[in-house]
C-alpha positions as CSV (number, residue, x, y, z in Angstrom):
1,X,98.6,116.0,117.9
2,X,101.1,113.4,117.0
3,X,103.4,111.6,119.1
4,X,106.2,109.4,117.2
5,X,108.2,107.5,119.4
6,X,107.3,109.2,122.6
7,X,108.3,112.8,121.2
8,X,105.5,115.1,120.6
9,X,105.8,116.4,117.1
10,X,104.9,120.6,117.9
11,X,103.9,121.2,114.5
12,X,99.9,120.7,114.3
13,X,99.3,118.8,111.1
14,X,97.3,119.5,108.8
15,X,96.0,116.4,107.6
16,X,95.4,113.0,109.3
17,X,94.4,110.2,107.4
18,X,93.8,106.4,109.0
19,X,93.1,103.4,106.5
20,X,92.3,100.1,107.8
21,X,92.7,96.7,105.7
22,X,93.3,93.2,105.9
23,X,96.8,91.4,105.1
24,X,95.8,88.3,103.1
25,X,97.3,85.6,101.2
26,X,95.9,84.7,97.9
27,X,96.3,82.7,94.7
28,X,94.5,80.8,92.1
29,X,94.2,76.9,92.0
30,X,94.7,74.8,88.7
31,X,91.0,75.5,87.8
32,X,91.4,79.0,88.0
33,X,89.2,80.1,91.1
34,X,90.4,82.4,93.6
35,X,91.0,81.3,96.9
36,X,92.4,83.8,99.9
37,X,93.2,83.4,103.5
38,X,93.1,86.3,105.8
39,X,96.4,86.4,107.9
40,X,95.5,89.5,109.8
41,X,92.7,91.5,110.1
42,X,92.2,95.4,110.9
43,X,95.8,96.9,110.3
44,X,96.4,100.3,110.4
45,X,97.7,103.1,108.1
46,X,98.1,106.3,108.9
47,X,99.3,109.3,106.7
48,X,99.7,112.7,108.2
49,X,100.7,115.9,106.4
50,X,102.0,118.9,107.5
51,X,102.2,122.1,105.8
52,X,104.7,125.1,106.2
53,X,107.0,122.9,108.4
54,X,110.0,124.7,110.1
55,X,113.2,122.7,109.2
56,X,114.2,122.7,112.6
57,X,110.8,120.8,113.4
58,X,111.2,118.3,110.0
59,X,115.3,117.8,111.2
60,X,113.8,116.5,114.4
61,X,111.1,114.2,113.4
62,X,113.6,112.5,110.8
63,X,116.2,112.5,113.8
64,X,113.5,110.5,116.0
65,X,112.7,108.0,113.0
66,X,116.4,107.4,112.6
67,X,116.8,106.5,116.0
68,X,114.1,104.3,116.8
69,X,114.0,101.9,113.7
70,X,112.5,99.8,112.5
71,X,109.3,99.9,115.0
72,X,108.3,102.1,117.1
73,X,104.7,103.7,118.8
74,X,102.8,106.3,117.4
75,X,100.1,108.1,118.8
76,X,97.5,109.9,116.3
77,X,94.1,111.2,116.8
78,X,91.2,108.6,115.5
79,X,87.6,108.6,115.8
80,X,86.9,107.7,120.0
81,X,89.7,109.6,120.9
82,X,93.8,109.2,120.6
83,X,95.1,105.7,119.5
84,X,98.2,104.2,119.6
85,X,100.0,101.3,117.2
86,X,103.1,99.8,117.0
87,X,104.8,100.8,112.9
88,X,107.0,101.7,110.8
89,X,107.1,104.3,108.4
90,X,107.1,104.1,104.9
91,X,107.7,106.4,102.8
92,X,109.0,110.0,103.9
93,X,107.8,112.9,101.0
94,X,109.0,116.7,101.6
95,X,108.7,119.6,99.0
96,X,110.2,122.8,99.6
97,X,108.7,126.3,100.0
98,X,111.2,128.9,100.8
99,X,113.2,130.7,103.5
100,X,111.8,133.1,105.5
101,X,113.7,135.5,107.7
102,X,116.6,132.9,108.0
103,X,114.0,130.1,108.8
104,X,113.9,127.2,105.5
105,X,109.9,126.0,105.2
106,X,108.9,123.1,103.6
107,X,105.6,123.1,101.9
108,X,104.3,120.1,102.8
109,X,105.4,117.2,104.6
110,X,103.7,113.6,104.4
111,X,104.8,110.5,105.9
112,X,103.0,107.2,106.1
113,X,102.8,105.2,109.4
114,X,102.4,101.7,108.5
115,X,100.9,99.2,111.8
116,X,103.5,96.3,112.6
């Protein structure tokens, strides 16, 4: 499960992805040759997706994000068990399905959690 800001999102998602990369600093010199200086190694990106999202659930999520900008702790399964980071999100994507029985769904639901 997901946990953004110390509120646990209900809504199981349906996809979790976690990309890890290096921040670096790079540039050429007169001759031409690369040179790069790692400033940071191992950050964290994690994209999650949910799918058939109430917009109850969706109004609440965005709600938390509002409120607890521009960092805040997330807590997302990874491989040994659940992690934590301290991010930001980037960006927010929502495409939607339909209304059922009163209740608006949206298709799918992705947002990226970017590590501080």
């Amino acid at each position: 499960m997901i946990r953004i800001a110390g509120t646990q999102i209900e809504k199981r998602p349906a996809d979790v992805r976690v990309s890890r990369f290096d921040l670096t600093k790079s540039g050429r010199t007169a001759s031409g040759r690369m040179t790069m200086e790692i400033i940071r190694a191992g950050i964290r990106r994690v994209d999650v997706v949910w799918r058939h999202m109430p917009d109850e659930v969706l109004k609440i999520m965005l709600d938390v994000l509002a409120a607890n900008k521009p960092f805040f702790e997330l807590r997302y399964p990874d491989a040994g068990g659940e992690q934590h980071m301290t991010c930001y999100v980037g960006d927010i994507t929502t495409s939607l399905w339909h209304t059922v029985g009163g209740v608006r769904y949206w298709e799918e639901v992705g947002l990226a959690f970017i590590e501080q």
